[in-house]
VOROZA-923471 format. One record per residue (C-alpha): residue number from 1; residue in three letters; x, y, z. Coordinates in steps of 0.5 Angstrom, whole numbers, plus 2048, in hexadecimal, padded with zeros to 3 digits. Example, Ala and Ser with C-alpha at 12.3 -4.5 7.8 and 13.67 -1.06 7.14 Angstrom:
BEGIN
[node 1 "ALA" [819 7F7 810]]
[node 2 "SER" [81B 7FE 80E]]
! end
This chain:
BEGIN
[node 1 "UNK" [79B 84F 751]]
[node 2 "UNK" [79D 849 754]]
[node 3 "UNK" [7A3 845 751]]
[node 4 "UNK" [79F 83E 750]]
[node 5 "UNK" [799 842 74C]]
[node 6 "UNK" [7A0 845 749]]
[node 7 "UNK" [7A2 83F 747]]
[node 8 "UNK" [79B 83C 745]]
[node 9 "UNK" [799 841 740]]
[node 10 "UNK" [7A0 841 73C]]
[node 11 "UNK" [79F 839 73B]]
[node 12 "UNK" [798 83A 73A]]
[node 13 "UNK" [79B 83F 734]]
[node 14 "UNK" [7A1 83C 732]]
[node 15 "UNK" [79D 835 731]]
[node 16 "UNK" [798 839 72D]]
[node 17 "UNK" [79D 83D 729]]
[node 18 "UNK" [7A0 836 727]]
[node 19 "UNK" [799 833 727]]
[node 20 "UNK" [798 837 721]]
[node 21 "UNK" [79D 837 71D]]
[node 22 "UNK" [79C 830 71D]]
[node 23 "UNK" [796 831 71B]]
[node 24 "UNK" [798 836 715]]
[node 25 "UNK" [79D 831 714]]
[node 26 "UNK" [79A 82B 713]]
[node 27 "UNK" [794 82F 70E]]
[node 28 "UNK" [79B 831 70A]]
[node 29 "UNK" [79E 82A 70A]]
[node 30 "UNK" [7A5 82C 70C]]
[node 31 "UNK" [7A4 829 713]]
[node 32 "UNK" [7AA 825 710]]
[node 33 "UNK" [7AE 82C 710]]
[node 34 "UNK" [7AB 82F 715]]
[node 35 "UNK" [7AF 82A 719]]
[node 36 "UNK" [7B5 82A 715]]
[node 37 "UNK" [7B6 831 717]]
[node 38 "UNK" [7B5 82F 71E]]
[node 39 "UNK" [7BA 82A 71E]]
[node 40 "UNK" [7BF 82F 71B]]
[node 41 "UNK" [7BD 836 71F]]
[node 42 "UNK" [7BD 830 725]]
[node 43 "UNK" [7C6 82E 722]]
[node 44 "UNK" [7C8 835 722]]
[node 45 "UNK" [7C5 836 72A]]
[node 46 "UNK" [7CA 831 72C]]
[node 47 "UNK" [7D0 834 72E]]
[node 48 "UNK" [7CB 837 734]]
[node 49 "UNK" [7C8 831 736]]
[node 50 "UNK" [7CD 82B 735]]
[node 51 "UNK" [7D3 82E 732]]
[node 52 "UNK" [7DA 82B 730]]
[node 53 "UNK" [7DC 828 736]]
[node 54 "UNK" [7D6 823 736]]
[node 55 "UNK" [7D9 821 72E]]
[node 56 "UNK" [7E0 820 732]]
[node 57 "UNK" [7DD 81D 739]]
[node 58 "UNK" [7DA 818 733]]
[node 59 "UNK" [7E0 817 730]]
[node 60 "UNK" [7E4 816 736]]
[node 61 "UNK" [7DF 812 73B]]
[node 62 "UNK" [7D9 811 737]]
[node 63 "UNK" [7D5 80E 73D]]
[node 64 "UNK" [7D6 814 742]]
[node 65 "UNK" [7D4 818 73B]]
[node 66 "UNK" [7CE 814 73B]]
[node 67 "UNK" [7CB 815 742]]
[node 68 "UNK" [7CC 81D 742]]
[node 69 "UNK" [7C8 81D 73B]]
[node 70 "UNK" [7C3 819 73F]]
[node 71 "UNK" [7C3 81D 745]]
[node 72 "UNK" [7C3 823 740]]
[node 73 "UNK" [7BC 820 73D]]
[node 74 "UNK" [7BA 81E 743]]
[node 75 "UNK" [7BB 826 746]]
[node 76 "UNK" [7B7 829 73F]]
[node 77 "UNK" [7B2 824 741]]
[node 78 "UNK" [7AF 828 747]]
[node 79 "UNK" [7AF 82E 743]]
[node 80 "UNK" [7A8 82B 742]]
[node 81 "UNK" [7A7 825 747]]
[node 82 "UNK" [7A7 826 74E]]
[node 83 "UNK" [7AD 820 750]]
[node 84 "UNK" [7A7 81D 752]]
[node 85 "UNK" [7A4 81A 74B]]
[node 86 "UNK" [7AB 818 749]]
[node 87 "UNK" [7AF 812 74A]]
[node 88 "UNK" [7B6 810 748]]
[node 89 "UNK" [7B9 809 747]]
[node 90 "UNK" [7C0 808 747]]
[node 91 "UNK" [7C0 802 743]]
[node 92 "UNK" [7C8 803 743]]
[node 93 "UNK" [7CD 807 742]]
[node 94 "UNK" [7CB 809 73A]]
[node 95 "UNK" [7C4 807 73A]]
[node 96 "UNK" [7BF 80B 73E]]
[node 97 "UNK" [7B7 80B 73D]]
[node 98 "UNK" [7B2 811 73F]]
[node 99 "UNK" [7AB 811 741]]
[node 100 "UNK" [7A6 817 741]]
[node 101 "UNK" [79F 815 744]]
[node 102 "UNK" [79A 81A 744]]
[node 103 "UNK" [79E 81E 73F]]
[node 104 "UNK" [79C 826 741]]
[node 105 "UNK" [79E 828 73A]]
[node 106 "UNK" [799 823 737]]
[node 107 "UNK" [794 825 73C]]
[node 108 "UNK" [794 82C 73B]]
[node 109 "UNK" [795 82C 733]]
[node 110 "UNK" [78F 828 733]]
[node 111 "UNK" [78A 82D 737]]
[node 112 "UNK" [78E 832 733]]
[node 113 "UNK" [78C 82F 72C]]
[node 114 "UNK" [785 82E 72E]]
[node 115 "UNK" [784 835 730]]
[node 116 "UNK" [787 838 72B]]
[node 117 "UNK" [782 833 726]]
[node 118 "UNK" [78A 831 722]]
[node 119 "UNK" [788 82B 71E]]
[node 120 "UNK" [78E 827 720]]
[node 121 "UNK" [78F 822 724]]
[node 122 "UNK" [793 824 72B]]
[node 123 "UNK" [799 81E 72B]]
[node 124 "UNK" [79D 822 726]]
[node 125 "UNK" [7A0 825 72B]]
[node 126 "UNK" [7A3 81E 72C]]
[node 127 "UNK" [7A3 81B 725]]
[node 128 "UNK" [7A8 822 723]]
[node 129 "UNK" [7AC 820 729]]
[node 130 "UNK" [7AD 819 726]]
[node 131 "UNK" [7AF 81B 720]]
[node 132 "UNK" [7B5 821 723]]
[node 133 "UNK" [7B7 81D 729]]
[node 134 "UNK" [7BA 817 725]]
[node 135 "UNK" [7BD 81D 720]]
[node 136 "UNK" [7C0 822 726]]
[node 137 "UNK" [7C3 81B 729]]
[node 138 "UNK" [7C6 818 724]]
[node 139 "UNK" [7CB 81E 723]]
[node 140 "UNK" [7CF 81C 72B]]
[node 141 "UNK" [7CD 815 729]]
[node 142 "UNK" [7C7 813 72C]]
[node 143 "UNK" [7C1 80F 729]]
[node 144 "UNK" [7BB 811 72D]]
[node 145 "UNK" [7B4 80D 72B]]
[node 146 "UNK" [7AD 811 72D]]
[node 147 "UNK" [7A8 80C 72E]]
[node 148 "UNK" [7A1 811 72F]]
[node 149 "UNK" [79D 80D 735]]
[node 150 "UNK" [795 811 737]]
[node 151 "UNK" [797 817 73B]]
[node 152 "UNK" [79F 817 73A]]
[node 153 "UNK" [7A5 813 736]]
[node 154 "UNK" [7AB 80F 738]]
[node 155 "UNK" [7B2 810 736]]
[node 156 "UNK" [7B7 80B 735]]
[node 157 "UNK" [7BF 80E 733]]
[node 158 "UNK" [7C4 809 732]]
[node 159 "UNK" [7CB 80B 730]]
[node 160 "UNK" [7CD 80A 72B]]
! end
């Protein structure tokens, strides 16, 4: 099998799996928890994506901090998107702002959940990372704010 059906077909099911937690979730009410326990598992992760030097770059040069956690972003980003449908603007040193156009996610989830006859509308995927994102961020102090377009979202992180 070649690497992009691969690649296709483990997205298609990791969307599906999350499409269908949230499904459960929402039918349970703990929507709320679910993504607390996203938020805590995603602190503990860490040390293997940022790590404690990020902390002491902050503290140090916070600028220089600020731009590799931006380029970090940027980086895990183009796990969904080609680079193409991205668009980083450096507004300054301790302000950057990111757009996704034509959002890969948010199209897959949307033909996967109309497959699948989810009763859920396919921009939770995005509405769930407007919730995380700020959370994640605010522990390298980082406020980021998520604004949901029609087939994709914008990022704006300042440093606090």
């Amino acid at each position: 099998m070649p690497l992009r059906e691969k690649y296709d077909r483990l997205l298609d099911e990791y969307l599906l799996s999350i499409a269908m937690g949230y499904a459960l979730h929402k039918e349970l009410g703990v929507v709320d928890k679910a993504s607390d326990l996203w938020v805590k598992v995603q602190k503990n992760m860490y040390p293997g994506y940022l790590g404690m030097a990020m902390k002491v770059l902050r503290a140090i040069t916070p600028g220089t901090a600020f731009k590799q956690a931006a380029d970090r972003y940027f980086y895990y980003a183009q796990t969904f998107n080609p680079s193409s449908n991205l668009e980083v603007v450096r507004v300054s040193d301790r302000q950057t702002v990111t757009r996704v156009k034509n959002c890969v996610l948010l199209n897959r989830m949307r033909d996967l959940v109309k497959k699948a006859g989810l009763e859920i509308d396919p921009k939770f995927i995005c509405e769930a990372d407007s919730k995380i994102l700020p959370k994640l961020a605010e522990e390298f102090g980082i406020d980021i704010t998520l604004n949901l377009e029609e087939n994709g979202c914008r990022a704006t992180a300042r440093l606090k």
